[in-house]
C-alpha positions as CSV (number, residue, x, y, z in Angstrom):
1,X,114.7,84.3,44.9
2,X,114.5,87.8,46.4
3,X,117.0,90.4,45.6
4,X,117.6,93.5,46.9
5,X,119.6,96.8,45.5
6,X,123.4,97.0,46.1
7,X,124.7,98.0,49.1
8,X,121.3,97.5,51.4
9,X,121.5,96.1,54.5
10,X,117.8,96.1,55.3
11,X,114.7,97.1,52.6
12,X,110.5,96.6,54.3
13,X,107.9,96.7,51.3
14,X,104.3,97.0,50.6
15,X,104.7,96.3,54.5
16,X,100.9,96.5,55.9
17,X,100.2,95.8,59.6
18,X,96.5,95.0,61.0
19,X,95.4,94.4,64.6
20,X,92.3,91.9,64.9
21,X,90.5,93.7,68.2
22,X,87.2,93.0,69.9
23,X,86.3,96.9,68.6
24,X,87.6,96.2,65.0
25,X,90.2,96.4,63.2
26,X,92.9,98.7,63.7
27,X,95.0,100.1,60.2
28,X,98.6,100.7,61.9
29,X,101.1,100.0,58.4
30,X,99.2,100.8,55.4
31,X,102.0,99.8,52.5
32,X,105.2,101.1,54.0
33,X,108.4,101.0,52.0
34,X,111.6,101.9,52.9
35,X,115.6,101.2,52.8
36,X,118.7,101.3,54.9
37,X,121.9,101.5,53.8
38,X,124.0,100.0,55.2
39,X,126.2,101.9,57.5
40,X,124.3,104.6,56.6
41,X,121.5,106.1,59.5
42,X,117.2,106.7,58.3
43,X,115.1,108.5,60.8
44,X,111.2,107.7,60.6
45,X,109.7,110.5,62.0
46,X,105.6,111.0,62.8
47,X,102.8,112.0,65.6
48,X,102.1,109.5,68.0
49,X,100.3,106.9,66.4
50,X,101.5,107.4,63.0
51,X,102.4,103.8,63.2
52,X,106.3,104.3,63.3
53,X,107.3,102.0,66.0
54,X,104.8,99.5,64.8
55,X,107.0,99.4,61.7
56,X,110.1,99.1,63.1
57,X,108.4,96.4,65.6
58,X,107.8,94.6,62.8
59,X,111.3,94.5,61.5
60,X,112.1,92.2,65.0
61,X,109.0,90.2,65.1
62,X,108.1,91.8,68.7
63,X,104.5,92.5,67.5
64,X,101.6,90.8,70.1
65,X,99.4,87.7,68.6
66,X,96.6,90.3,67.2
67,X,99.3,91.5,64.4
68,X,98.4,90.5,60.9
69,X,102.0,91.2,58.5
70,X,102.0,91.5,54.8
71,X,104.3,92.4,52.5
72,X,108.2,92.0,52.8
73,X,111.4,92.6,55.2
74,X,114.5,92.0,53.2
75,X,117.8,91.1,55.3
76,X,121.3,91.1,53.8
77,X,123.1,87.9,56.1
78,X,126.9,88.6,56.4
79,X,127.6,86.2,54.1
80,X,125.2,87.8,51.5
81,X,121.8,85.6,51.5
82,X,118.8,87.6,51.9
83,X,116.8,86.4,54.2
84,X,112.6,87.6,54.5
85,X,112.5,88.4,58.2
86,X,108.2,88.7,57.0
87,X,108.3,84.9,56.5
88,X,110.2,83.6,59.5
89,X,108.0,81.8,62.3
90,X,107.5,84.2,65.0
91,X,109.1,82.4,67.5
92,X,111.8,80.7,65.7
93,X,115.4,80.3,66.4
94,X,115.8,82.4,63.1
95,X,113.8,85.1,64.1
96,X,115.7,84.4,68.0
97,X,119.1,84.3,66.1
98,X,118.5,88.0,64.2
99,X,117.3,89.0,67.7
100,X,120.4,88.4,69.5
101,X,123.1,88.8,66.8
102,X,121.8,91.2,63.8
103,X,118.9,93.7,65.1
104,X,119.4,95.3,68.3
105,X,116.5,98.1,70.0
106,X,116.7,100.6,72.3
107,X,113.3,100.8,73.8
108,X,111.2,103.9,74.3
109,X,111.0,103.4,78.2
110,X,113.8,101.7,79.9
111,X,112.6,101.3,82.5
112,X,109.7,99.2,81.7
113,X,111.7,97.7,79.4
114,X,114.4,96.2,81.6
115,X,113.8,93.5,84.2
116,X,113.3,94.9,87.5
117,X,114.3,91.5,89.7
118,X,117.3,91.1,87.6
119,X,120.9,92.8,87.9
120,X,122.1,94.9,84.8
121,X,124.7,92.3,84.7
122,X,122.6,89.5,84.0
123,X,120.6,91.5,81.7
124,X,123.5,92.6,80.0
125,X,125.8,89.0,80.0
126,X,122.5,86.9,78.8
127,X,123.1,87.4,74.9
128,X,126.8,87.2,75.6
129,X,126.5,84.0,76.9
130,X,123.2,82.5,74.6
131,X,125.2,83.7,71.6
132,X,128.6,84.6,71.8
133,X,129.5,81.6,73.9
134,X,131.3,83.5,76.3
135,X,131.7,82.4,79.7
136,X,130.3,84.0,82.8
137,X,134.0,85.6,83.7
138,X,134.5,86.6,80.2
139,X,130.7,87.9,79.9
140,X,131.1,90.1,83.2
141,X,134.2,91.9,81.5
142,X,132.6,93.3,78.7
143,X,129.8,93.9,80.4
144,X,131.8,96.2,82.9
145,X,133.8,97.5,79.6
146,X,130.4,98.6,78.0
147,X,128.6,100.7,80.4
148,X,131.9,102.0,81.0
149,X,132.0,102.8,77.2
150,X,128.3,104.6,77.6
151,X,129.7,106.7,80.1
152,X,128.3,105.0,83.3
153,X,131.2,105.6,86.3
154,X,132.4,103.4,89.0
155,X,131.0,100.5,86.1
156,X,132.9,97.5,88.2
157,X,130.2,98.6,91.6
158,X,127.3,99.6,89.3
159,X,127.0,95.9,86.9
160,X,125.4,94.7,89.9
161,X,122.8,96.7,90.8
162,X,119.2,97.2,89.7
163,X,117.5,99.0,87.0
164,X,115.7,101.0,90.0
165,X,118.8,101.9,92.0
166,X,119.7,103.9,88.5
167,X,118.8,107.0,87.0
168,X,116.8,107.7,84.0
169,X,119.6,108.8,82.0
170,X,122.0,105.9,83.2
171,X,118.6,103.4,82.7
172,X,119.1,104.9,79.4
173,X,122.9,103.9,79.1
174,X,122.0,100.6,80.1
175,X,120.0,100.2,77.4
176,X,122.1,101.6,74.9
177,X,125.1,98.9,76.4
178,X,122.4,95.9,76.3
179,X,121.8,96.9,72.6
180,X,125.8,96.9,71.9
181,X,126.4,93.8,73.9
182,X,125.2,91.9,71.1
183,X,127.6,93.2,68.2
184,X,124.4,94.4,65.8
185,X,125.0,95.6,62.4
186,X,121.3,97.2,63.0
187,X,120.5,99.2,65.9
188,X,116.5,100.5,66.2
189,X,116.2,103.5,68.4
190,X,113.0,104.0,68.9
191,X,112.4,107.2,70.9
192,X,115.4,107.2,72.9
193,X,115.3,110.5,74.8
194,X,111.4,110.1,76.1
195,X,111.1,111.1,79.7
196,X,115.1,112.8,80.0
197,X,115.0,116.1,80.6
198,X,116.8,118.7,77.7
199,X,120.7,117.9,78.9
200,X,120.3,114.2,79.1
201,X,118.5,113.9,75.7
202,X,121.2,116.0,74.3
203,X,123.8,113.5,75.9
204,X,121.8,110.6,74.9
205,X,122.0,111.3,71.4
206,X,125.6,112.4,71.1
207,X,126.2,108.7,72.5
208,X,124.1,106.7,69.9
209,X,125.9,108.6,67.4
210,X,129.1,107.8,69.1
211,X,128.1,104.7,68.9
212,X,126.9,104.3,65.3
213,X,130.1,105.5,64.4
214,X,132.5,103.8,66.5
215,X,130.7,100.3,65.8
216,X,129.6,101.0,62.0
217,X,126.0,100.1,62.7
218,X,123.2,100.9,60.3
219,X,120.5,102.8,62.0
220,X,117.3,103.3,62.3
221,X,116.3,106.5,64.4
222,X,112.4,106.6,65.2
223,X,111.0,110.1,66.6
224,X,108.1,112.5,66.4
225,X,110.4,115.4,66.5
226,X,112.1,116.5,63.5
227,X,114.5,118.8,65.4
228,X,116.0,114.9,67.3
229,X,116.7,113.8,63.4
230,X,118.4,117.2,61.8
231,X,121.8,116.2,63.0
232,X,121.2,112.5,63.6
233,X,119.9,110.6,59.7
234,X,121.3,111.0,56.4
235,X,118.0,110.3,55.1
236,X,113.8,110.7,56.8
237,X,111.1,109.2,56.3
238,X,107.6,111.4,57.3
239,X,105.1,109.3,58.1
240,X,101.2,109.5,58.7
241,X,98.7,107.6,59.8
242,X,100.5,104.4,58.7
243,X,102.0,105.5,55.3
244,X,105.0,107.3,54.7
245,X,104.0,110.5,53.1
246,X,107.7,112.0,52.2
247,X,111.1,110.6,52.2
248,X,114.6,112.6,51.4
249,X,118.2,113.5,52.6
250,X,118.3,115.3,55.4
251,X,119.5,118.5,54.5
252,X,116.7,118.6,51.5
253,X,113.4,117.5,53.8
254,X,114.4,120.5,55.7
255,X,115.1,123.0,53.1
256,X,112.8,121.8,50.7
257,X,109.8,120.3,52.1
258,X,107.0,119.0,49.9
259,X,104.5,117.5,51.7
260,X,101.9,120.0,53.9
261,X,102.1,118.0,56.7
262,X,106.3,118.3,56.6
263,X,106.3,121.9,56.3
264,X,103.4,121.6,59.1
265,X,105.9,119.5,61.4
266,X,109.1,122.0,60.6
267,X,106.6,125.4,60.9
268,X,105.5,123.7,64.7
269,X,109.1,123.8,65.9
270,X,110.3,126.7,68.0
271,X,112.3,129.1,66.5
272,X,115.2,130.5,68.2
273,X,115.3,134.0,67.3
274,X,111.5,134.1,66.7
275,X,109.7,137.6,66.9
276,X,108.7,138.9,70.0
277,X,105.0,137.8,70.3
278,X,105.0,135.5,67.3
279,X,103.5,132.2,68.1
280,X,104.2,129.0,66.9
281,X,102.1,127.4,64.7
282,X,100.2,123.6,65.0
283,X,98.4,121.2,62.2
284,X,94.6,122.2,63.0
285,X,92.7,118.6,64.0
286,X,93.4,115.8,65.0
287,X,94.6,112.3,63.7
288,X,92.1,110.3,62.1
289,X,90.9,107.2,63.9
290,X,93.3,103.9,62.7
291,X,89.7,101.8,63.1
292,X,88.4,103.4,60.0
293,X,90.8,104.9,57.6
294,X,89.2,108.1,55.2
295,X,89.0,107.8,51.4
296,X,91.3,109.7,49.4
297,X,93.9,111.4,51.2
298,X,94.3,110.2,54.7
299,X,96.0,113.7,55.6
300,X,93.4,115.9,53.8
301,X,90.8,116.8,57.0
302,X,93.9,118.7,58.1
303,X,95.5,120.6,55.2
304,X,94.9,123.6,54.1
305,X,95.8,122.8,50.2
306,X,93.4,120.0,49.5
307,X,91.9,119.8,46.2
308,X,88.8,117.8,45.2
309,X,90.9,114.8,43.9
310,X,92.2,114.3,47.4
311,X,88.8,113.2,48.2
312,X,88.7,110.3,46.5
313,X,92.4,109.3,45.1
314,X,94.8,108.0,47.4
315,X,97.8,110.1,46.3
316,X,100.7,107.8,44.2
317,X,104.5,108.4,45.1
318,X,106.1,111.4,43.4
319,X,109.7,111.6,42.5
320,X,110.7,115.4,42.8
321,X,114.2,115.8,43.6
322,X,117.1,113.6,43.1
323,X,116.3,110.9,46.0
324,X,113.3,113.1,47.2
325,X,109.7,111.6,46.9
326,X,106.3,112.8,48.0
327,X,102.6,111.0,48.1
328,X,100.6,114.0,47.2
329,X,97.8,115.3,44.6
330,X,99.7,118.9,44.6
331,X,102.4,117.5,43.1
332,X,100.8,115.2,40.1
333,X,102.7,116.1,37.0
334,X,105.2,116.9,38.5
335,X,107.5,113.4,38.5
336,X,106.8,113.9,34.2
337,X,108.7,117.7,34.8
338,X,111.7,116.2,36.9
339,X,112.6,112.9,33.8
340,X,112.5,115.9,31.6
341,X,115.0,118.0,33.2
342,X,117.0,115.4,34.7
């Protein structure tokens, strides 16, 4: 029987994702673990192609037929089983239940996302009615109640219209009251403020937290910018070509970082009061290909500390802090010197 640690809602292990393509085949999740507490918020945080959305995919089943899953997805049930999301049939009602009741998503585009020959109302109602047994009057309600929750006006006029007769920021909202509609105890956002412009994604994400506060929910919060996470997570994961290279609180990722792709991520971000001329630095290269993963260290082509071990060893997760860890050869010895002085 699988168990998982006290207070969890959700824990992914060992979780490795392949995709079987004509070229080969590509290395997306290479043995990513993680937790969410629940109630409690995580932000996995990367470049494009780091595989974070591919993990958080995962968690939902909503990978395509060329996906190949390993390891394990632990969910706590309301009434306490655990239940190994990793296992279920892909398209079972289990998996269809979890869907529509448990683990909610707010997409990355909305607009390709929702339906664009279907009314927000029928968008919004169908889990309503599929799961909550509500009728059609009953569904319209809270459907009208929720976009007026996520700030969208005149909501009683606007259930009825399209996806295209909104605006980005209000296709956004939509998404944000589909997601609710369902009563999740997990909300996924993956890369909610793509495509808004500064004052919308500042909106955007004082509404999810809203949100996640008003509703309890346990989230998941997946970006590339650490700056979207600072006041967002209790807790980041950094990940990197499909593993996650540092995890910590908040506050500690961003005053203490480990790894030398963190403190590459936190040195790229503009600084507000900056000297004049002073420019702001970037991680030299490029992202390996995911077709055919390096030996060693998958991050070493690009940092400027590499050592000759990172050639060949694929760095082991470091405890260096309280709840901080780090996957790096600079730092080998160095879980021995935290037991002693802890």
């Amino acid at each position: 029987m699988d168990t998982m640690t006290e207070g969890n809602i959700l824990e992914v292990r060992d979780l490795t994702v392949r995709f079987m393509m004509n070229e080969g085949t590509v290395h997306a999740v290479n043995g990513v673990t993680f937790s969410l507490p629940e109630g409690k918020s995580i932000g996995i945080v990367g470049e494009s192609g780091c595989g974070k959305t591919v993990s958080a995919y995962s968690v939902t089943q909503l990978l395509p037929k060329t996906a190949r899953v390993s390891g394990q997805i632990l969910f706590r049930e309301k009434e306490g089983t655990i239940t190994d999301i990793a296992k279920l049939p892909v398209d079972g009602k289990e998996i269809r239940r979890i869907r529509g009741q448990e683990i909610s998503m707010i997409f990355q585009e909305p607009m390709s996302s929702l339906s664009p020959v279907h009314t927000v109302f029928n968008q919004l109602a169908e889990a309503m009615i599929l799961f909550q047994g509500m009728t059609k009057k009953q569904a319209r309600e809270r459907c009208v109640e929720l976009l007026k929750l996520v700030g969208i006006e005149n909501a009683e006029r606007r259930v009825d219209e399209y996806p295209f007769q909104f605006s980005g920021g209000m296709r956004q909202r939509a998404m944000i009251a589909m997601a609710l509609a369902r009563n999740p105890r997990i909300l996924i956002a993956d890369e909610p403020t793509t495509a808004l412009d500064v004052t919308l994604q500042a909106q955007v994400l004082s509404l999810i937290q809203e949100m996640q506060d008003e509703f309890k929910l346990s989230m998941i919060l997946i970006t590339h910018a650490l700056g979207v996470v600072a006041h967002m997570v209790d807790y980041i994961h950094i990940m990197y070509l499909g593993r996650v290279v540092e995890s910590g609180p908040t506050l500690e990722i961003f005053e203490n970082p480990k790894h030398p792709y963190t403190r590459g991520l936190l040195n790229s971000i503009p600084k507000l009061h900056g000297k004049r001329g002073q420019r702001v630095s970037s991680i030299p290269g490029a992202v390996p290909s995911a077709y055919s993963l390096p030996e060693g260290c998958v991050f070493r082509a690009r940092c400027s500390e590499r050592r000759s071990a990172c050639m060949y060893e694929i760095p082991r997760r470091i405890q260096v802090g309280s709840e901080h860890y780090v996957s790096c050869c600079l730092y080998d010895g160095e879980e021995d010197q935290y037991a002693a002085n802890a």
